[in-house]
HTML snippet that shows the backbone in 3Dmol.js (N, CA, C, O; Angstrom):
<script src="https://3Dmol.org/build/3Dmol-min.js"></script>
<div id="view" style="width:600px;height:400px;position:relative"></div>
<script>
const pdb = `
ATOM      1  N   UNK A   1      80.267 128.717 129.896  1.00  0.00           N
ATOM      2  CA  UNK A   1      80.779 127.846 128.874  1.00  0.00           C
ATOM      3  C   UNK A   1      79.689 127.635 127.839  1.00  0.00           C
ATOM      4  O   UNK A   1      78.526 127.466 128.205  1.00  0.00           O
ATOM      5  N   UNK A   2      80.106 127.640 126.269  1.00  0.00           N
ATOM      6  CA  UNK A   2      79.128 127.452 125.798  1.00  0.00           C
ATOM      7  C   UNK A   2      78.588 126.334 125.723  1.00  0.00           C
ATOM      8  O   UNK A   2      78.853 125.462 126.551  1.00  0.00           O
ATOM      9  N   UNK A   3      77.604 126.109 124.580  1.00  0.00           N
ATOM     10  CA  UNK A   3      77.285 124.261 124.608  1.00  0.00           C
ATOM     11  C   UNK A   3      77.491 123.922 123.091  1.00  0.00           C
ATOM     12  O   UNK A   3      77.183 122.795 122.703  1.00  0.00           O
ATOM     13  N   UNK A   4      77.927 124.720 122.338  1.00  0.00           N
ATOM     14  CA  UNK A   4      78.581 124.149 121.452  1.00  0.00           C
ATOM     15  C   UNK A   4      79.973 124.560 121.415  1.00  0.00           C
ATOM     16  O   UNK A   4      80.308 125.729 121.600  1.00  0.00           O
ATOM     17  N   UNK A   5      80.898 123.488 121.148  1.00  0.00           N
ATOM     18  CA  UNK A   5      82.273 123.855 121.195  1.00  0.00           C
ATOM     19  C   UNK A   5      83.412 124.049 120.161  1.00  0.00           C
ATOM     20  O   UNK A   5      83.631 123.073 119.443  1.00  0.00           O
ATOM     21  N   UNK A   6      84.118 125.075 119.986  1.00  0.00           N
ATOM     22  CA  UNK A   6      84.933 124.958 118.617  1.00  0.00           C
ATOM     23  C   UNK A   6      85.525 124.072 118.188  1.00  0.00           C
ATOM     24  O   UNK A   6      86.124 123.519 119.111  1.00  0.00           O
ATOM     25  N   UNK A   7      85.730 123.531 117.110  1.00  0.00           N
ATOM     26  CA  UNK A   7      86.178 122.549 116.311  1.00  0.00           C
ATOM     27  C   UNK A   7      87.673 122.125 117.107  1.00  0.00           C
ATOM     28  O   UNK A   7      88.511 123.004 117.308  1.00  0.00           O
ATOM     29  N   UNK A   8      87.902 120.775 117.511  1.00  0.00           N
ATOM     30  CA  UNK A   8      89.380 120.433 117.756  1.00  0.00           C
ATOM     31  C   UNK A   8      90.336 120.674 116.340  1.00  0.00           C
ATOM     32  O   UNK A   8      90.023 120.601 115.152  1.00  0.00           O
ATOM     33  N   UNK A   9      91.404 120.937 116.887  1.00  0.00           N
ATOM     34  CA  UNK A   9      92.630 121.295 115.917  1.00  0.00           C
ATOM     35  C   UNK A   9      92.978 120.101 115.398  1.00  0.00           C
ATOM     36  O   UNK A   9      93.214 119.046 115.986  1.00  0.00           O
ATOM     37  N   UNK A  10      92.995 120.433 113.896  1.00  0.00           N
ATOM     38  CA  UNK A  10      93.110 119.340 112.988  1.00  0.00           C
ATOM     39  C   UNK A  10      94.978 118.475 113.274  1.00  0.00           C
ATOM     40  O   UNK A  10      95.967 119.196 113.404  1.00  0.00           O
ATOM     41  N   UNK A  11      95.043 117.470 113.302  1.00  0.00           N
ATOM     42  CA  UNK A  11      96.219 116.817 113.580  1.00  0.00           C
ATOM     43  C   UNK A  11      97.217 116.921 113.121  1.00  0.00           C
ATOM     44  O   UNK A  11      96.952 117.230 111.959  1.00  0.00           O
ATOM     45  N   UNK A  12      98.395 116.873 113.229  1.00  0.00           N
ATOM     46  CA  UNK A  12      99.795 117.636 112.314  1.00  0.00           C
ATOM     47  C   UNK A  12     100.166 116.442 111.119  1.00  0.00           C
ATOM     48  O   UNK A  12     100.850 115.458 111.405  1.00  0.00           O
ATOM     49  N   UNK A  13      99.791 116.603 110.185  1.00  0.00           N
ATOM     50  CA  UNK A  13     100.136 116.035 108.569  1.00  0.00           C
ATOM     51  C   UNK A  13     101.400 116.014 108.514  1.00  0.00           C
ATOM     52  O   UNK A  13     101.718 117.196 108.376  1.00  0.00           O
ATOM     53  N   UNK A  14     102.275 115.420 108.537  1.00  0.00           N
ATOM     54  CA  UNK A  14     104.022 114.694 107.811  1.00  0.00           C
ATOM     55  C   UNK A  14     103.672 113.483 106.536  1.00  0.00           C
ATOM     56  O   UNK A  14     102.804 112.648 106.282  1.00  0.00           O
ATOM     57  N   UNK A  15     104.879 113.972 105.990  1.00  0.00           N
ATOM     58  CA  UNK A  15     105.095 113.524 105.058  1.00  0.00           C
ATOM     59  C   UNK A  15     105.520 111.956 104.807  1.00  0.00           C
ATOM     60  O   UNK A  15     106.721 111.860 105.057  1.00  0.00           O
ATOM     61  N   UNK A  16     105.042 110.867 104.458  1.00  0.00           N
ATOM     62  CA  UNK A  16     105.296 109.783 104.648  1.00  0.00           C
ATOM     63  C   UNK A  16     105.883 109.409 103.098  1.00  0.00           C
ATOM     64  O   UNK A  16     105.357 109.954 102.128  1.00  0.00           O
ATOM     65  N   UNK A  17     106.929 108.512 102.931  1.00  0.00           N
ATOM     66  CA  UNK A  17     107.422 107.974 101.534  1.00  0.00           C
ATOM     67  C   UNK A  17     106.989 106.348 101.552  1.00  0.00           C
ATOM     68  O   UNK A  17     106.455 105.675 102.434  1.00  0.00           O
ATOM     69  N   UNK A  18     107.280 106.131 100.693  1.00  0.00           N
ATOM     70  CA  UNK A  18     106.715 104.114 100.993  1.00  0.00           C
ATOM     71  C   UNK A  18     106.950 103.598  99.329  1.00  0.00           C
ATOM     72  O   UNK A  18     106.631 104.366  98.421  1.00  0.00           O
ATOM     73  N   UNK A  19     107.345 102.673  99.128  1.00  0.00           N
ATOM     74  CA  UNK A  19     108.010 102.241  97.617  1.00  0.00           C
ATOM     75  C   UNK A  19     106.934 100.997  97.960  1.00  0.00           C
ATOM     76  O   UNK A  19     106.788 100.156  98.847  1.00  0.00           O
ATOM     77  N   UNK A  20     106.185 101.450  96.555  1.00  0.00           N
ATOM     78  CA  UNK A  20     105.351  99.841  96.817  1.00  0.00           C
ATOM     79  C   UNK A  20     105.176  99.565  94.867  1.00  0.00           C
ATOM     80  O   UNK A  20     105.622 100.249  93.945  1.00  0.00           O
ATOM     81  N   UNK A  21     104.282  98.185  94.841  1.00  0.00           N
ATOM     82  CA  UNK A  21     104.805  97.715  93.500  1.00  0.00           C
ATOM     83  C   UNK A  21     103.812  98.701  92.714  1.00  0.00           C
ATOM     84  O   UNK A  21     102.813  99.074  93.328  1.00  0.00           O
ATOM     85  N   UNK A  22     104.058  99.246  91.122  1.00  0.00           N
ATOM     86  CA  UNK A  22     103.310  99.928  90.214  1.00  0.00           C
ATOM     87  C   UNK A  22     102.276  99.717  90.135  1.00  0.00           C
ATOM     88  O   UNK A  22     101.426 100.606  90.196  1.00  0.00           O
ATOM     89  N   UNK A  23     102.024  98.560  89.986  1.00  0.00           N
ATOM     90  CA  UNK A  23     100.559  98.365  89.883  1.00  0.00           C
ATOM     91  C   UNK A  23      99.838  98.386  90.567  1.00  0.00           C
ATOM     92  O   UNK A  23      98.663  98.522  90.226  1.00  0.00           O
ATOM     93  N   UNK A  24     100.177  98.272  91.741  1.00  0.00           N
ATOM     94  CA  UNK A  24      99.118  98.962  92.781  1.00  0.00           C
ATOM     95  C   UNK A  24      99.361 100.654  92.857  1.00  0.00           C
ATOM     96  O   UNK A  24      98.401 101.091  93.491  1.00  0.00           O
ATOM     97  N   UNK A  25      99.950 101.389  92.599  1.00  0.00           N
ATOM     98  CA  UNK A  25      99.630 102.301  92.157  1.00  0.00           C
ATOM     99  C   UNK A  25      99.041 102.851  91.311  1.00  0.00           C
ATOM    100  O   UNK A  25      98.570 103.987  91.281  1.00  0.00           O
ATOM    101  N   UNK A  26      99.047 101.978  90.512  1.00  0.00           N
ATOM    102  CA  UNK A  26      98.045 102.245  88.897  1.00  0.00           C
ATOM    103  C   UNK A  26      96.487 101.970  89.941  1.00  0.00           C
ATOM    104  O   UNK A  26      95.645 102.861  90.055  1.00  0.00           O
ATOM    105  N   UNK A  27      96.371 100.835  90.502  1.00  0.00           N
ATOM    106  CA  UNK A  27      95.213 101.059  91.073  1.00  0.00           C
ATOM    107  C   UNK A  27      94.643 102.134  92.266  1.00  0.00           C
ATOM    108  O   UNK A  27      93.457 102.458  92.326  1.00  0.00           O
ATOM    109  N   UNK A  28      95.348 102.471  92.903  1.00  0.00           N
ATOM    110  CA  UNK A  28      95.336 103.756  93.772  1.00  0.00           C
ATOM    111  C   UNK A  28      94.594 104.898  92.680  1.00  0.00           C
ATOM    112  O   UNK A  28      93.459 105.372  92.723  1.00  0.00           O
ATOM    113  N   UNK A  29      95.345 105.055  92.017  1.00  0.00           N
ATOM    114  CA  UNK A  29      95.051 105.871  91.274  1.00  0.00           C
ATOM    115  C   UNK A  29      93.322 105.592  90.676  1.00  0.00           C
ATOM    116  O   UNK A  29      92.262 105.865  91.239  1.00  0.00           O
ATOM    117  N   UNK A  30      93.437 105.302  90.069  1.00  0.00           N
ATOM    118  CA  UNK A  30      92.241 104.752  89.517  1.00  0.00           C
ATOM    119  C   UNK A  30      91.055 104.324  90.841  1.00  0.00           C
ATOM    120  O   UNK A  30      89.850 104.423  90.610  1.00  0.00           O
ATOM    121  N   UNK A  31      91.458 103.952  91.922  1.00  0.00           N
ATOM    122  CA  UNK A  31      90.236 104.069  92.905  1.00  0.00           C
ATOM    123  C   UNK A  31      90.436 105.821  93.226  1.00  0.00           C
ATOM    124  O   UNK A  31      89.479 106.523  92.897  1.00  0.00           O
ATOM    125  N   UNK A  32      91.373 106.354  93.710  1.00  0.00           N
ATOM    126  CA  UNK A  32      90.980 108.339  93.629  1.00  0.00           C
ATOM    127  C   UNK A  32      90.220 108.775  92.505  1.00  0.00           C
ATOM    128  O   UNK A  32      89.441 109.725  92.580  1.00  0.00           O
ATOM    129  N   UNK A  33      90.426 108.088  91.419  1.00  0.00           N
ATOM    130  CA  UNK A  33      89.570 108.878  90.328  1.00  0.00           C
ATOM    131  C   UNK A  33      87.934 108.168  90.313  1.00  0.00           C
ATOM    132  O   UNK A  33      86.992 108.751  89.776  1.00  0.00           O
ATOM    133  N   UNK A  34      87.809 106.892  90.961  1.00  0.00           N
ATOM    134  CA  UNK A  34      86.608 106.406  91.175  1.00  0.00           C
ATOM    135  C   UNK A  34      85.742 106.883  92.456  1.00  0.00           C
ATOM    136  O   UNK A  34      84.591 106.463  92.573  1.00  0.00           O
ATOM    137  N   UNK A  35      86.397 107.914  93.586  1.00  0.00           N
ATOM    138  CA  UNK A  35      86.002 108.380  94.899  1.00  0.00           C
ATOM    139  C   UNK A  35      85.930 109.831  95.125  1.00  0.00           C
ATOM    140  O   UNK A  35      85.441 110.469  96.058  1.00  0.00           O
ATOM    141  N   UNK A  36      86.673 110.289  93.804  1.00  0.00           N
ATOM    142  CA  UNK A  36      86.929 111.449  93.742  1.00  0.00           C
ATOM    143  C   UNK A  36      87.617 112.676  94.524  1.00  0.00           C
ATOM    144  O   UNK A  36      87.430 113.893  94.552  1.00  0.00           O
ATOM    145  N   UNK A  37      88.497 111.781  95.141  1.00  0.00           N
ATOM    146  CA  UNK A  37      89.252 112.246  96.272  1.00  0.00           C
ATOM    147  C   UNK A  37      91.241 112.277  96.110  1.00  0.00           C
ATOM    148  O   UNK A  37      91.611 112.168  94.941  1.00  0.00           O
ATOM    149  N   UNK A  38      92.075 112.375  96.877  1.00  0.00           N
ATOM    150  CA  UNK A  38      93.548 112.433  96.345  1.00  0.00           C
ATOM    151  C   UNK A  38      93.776 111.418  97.038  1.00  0.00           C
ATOM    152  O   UNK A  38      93.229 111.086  98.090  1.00  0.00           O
ATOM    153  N   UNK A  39      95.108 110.576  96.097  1.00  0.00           N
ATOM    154  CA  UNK A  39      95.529 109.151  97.438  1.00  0.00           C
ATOM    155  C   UNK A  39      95.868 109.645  98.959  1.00  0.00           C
ATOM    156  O   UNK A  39      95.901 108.899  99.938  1.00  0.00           O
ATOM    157  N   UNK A  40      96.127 111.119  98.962  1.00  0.00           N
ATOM    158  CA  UNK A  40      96.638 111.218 100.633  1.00  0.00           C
ATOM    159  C   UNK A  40      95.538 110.848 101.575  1.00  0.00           C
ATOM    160  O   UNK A  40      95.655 110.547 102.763  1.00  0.00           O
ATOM    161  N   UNK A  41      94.081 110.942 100.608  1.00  0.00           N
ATOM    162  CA  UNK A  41      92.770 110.439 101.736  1.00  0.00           C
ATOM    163  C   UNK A  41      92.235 109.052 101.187  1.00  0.00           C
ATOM    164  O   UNK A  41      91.139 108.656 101.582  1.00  0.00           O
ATOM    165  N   UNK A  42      92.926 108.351 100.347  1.00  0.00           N
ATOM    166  CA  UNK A  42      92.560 106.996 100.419  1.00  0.00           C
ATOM    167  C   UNK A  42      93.436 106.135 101.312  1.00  0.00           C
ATOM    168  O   UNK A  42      93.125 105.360 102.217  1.00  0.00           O
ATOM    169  N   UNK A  43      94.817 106.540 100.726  1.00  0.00           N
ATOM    170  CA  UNK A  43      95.725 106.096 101.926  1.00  0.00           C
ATOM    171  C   UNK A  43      95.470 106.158 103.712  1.00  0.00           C
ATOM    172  O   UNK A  43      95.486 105.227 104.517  1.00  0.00           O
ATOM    173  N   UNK A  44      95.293 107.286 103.885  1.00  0.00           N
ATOM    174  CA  UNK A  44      94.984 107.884 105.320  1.00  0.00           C
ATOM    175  C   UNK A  44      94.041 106.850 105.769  1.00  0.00           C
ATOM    176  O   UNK A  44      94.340 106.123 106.717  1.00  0.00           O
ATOM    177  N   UNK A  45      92.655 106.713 105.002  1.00  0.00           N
ATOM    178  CA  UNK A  45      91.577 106.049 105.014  1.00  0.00           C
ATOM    179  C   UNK A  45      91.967 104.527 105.445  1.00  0.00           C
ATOM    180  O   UNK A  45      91.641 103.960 106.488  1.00  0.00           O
ATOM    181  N   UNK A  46      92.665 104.069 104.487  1.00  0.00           N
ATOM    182  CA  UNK A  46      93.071 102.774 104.030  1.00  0.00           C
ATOM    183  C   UNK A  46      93.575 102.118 105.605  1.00  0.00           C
ATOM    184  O   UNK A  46      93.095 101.119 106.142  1.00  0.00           O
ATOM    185  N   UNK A  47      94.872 103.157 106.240  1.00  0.00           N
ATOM    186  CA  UNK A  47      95.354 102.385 107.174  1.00  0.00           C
ATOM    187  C   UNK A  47      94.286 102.686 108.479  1.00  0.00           C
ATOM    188  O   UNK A  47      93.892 101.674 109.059  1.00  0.00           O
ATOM    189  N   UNK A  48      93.810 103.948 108.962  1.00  0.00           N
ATOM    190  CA  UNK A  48      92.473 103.392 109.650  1.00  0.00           C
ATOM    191  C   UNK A  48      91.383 102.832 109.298  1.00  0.00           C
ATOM    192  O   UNK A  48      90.288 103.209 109.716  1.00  0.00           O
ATOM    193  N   UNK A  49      91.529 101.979 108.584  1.00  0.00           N
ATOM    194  CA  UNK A  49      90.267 100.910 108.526  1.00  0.00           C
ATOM    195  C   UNK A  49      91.668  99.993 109.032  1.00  0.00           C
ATOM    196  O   UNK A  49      91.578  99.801 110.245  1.00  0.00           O
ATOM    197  N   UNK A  50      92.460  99.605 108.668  1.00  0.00           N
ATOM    198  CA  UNK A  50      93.225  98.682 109.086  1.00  0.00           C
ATOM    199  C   UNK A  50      93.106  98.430 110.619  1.00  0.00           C
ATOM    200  O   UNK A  50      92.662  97.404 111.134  1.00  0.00           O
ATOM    201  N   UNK A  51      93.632  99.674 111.342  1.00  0.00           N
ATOM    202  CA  UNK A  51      93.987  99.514 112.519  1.00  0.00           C
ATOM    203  C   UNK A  51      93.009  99.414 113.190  1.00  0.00           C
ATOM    204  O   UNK A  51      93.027  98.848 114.284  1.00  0.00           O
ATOM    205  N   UNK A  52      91.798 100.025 112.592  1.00  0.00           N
ATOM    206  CA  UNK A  52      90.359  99.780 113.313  1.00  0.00           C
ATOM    207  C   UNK A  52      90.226  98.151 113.388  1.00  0.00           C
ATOM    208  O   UNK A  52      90.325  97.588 114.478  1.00  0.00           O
ATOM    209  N   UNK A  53      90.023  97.497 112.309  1.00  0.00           N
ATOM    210  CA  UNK A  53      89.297  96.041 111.891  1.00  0.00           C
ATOM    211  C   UNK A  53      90.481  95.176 112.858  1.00  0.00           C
ATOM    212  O   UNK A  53      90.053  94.184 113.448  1.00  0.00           O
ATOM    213  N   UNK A  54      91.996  95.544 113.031  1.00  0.00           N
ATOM    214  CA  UNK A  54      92.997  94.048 113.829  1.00  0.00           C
ATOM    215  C   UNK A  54      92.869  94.140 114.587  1.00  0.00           C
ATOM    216  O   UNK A  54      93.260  95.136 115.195  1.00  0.00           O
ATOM    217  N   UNK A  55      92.183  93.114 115.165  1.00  0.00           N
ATOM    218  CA  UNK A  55      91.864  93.351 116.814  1.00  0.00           C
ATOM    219  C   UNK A  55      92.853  92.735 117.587  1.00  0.00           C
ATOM    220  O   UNK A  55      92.956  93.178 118.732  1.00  0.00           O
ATOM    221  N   UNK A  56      93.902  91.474 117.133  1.00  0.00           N
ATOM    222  CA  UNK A  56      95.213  90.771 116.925  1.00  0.00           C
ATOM    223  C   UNK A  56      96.297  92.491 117.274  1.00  0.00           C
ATOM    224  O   UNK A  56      96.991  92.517 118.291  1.00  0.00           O
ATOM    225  N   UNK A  57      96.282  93.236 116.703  1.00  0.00           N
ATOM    226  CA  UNK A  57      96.829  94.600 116.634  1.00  0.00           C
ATOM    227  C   UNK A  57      96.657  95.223 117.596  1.00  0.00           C
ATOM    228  O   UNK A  57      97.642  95.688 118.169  1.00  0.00           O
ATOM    229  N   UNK A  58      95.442  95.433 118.071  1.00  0.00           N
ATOM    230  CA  UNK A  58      94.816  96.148 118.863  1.00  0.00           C
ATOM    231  C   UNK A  58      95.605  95.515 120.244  1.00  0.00           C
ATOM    232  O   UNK A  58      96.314  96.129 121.041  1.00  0.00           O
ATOM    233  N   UNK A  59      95.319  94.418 120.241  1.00  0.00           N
ATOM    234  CA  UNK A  59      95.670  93.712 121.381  1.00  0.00           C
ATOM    235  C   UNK A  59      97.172  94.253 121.714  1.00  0.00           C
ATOM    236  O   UNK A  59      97.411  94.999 122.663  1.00  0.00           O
ATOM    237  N   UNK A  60      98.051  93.816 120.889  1.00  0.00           N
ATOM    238  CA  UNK A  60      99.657  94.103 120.513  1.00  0.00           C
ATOM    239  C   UNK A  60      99.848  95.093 121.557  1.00  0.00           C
ATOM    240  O   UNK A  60     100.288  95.147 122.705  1.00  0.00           O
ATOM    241  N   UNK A  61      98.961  96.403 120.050  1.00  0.00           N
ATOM    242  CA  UNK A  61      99.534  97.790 120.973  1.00  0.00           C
ATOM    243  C   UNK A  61      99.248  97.990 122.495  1.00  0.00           C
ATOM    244  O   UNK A  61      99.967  98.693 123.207  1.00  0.00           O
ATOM    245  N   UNK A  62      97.818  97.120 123.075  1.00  0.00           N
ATOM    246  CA  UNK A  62      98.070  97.573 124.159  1.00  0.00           C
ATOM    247  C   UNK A  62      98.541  97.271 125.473  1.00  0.00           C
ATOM    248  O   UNK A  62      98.420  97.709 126.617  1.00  0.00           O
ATOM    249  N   UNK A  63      99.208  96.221 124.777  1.00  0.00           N
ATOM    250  CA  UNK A  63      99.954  95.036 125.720  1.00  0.00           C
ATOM    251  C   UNK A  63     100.913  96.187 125.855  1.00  0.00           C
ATOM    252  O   UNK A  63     101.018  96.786 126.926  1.00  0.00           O
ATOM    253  N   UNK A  64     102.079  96.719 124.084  1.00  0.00           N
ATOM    254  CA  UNK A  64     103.041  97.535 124.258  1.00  0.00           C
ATOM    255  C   UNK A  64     103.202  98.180 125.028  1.00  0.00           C
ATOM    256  O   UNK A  64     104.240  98.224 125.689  1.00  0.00           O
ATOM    257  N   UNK A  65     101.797  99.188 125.245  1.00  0.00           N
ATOM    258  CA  UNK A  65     101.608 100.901 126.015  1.00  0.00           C
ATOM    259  C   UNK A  65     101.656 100.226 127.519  1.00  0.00           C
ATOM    260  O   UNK A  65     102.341 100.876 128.308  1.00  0.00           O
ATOM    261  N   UNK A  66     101.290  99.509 127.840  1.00  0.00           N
ATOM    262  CA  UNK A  66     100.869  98.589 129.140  1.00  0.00           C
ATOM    263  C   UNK A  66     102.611  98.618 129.787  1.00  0.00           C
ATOM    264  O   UNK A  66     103.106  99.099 130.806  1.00  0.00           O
ATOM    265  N   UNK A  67     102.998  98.092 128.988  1.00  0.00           N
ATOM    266  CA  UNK A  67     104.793  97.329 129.397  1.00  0.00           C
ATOM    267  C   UNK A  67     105.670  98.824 129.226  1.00  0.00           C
ATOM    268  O   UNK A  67     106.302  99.172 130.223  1.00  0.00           O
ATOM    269  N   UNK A  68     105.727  99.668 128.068  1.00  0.00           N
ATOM    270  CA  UNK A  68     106.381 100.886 127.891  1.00  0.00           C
ATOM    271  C   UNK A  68     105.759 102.025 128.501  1.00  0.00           C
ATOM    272  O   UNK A  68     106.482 103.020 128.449  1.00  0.00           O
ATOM    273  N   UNK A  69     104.550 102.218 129.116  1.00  0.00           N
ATOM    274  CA  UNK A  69     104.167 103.455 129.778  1.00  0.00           C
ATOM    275  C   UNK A  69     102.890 103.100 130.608  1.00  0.00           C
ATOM    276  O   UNK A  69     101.714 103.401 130.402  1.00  0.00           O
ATOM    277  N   UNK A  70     103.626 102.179 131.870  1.00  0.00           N
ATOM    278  CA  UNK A  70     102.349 102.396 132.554  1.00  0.00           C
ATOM    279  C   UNK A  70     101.920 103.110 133.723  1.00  0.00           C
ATOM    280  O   UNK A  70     102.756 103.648 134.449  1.00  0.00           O
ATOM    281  N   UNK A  71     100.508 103.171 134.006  1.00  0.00           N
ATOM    282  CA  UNK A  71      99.779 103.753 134.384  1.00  0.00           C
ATOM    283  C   UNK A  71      99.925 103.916 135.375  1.00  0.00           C
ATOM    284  O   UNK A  71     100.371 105.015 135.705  1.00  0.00           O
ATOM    285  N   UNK A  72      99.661 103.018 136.290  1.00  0.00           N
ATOM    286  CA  UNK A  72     100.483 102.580 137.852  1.00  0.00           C
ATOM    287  C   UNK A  72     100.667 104.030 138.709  1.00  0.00           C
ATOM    288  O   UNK A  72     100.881 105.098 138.136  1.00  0.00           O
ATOM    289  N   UNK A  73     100.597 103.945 139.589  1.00  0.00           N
ATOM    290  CA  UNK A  73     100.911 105.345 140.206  1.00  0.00           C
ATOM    291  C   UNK A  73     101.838 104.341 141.242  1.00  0.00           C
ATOM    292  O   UNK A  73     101.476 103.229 141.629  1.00  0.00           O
ATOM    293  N   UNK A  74     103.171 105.041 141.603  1.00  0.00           N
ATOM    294  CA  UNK A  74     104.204 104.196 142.669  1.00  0.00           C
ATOM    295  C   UNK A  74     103.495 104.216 144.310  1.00  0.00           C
ATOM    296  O   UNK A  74     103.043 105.252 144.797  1.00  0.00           O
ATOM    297  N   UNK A  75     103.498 102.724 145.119  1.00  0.00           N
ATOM    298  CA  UNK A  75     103.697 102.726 145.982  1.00  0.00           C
ATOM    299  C   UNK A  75     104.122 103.953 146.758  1.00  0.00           C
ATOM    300  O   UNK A  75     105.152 104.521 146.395  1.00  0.00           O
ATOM    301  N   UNK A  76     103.349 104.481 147.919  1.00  0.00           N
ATOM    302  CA  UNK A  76     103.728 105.223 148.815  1.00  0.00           C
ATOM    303  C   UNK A  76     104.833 104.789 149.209  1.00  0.00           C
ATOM    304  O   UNK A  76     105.499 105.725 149.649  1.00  0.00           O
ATOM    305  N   UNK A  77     105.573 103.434 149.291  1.00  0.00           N
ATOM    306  CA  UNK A  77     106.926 103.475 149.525  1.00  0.00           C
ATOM    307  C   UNK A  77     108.005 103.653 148.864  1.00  0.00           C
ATOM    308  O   UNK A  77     109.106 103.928 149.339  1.00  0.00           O
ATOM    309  N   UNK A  78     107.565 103.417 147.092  1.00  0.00           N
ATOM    310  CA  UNK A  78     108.580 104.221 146.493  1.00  0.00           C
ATOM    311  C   UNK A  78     108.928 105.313 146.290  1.00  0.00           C
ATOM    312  O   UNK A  78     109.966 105.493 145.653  1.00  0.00           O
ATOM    313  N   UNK A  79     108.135 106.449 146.791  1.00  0.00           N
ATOM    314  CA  UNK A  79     108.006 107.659 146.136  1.00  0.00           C
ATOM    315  C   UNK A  79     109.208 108.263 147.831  1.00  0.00           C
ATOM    316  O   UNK A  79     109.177 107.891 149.005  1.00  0.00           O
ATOM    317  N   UNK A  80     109.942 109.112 147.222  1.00  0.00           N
ATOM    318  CA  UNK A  80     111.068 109.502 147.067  1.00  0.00           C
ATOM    319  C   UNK A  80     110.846 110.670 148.846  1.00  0.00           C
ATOM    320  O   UNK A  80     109.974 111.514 148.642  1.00  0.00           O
ATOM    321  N   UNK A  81     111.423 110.775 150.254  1.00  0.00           N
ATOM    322  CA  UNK A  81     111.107 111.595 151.258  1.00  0.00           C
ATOM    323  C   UNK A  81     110.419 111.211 152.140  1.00  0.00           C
ATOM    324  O   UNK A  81     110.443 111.766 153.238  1.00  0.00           O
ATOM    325  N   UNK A  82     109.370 109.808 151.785  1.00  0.00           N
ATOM    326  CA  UNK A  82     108.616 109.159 152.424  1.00  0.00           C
ATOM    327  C   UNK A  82     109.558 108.549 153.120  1.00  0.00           C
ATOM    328  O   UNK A  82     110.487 108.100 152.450  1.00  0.00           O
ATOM    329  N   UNK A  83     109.611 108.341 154.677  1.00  0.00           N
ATOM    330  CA  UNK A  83     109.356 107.093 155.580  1.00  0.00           C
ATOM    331  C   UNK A  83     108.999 106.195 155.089  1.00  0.00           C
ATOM    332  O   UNK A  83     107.940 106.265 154.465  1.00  0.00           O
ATOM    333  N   UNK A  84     109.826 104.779 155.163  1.00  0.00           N
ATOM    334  CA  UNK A  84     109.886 103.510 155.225  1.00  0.00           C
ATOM    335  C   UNK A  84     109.748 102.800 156.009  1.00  0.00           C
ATOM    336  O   UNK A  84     110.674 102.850 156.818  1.00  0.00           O
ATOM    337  N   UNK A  85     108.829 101.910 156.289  1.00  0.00           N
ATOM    338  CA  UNK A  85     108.360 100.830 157.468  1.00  0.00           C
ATOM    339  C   UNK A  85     110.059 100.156 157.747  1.00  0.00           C
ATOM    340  O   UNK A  85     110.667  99.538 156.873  1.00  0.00           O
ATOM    341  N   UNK A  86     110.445 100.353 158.716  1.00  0.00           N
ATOM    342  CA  UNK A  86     111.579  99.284 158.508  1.00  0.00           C
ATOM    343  C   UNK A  86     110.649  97.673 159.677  1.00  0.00           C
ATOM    344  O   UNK A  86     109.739  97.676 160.507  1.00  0.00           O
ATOM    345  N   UNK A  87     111.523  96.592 159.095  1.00  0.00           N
ATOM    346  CA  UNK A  87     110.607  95.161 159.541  1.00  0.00           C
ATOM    347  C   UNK A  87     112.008  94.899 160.343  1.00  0.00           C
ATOM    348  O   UNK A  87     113.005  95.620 160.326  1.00  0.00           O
ATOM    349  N   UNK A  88     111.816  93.673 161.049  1.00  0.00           N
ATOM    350  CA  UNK A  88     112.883  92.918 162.007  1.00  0.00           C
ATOM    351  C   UNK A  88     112.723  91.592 161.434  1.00  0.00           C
ATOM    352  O   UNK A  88     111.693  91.072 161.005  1.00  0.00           O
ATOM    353  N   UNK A  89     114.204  91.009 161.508  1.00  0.00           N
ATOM    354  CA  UNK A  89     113.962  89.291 161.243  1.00  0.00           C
ATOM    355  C   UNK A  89     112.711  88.605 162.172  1.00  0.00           C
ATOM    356  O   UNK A  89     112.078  87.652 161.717  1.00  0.00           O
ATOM    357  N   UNK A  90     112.489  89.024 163.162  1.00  0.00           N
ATOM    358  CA  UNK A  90     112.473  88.448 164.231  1.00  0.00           C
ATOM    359  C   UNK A  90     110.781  88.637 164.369  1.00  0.00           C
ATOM    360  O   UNK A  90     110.215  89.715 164.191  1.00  0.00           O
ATOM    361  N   UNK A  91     110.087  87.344 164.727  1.00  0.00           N
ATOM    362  CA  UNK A  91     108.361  87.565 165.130  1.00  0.00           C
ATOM    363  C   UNK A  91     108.400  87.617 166.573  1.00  0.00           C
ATOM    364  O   UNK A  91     109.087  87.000 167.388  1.00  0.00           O
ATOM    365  N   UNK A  92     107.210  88.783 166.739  1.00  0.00           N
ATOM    366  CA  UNK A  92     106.675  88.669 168.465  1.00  0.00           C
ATOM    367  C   UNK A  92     106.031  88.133 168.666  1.00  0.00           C
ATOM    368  O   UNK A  92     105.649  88.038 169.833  1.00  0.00           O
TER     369      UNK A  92
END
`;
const viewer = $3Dmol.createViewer("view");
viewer.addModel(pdb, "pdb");
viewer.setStyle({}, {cartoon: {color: "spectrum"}});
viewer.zoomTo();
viewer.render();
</script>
């Protein structure tokens, strides 16, 4: 293996639309021409600094991922062929 490694594959770019007021577009504009860059990398920029700095956010999402996809690996008794302890009402 080497010890330097080829570049990861750059992330898949879609097309996003968004109606926001003119004048902040007039300023968009005018900060690309002050950075010298196109709004698709001020924008891009713009919302990771966002999602970086809310830590309120941060929290959110990972409460979300927590509740919609967790990690958990099932109980040996849920998992599906396994033997089940069976119990009795009754103490010895």
């Amino acid at each position: 293996m080497s010890i330097i490694r080829k570049p990861a594959a750059p992330p898949k770019i879609v097309m996003l639309e968004a109606h926001v007021p003119e004048p902040l577009t007039e300023t968009l504009q005018a900060y690309c021409r002050f950075v010298e860059t196109s709004s698709d990398h001020i924008i891009t920029s713009a919302l990771q600094l966002v999602f970086k700095k809310d830590y309120e956010f941060k929290r959110w999402l990972k409460a979300q991922k927590e509740t919609h996809d967790p990690t958990e690996k099932p109980n040996s008794e849920d998992r599906p062929g396994r033997p089940q302890a069976v119990t009795s009402g009754t103490k010895s």
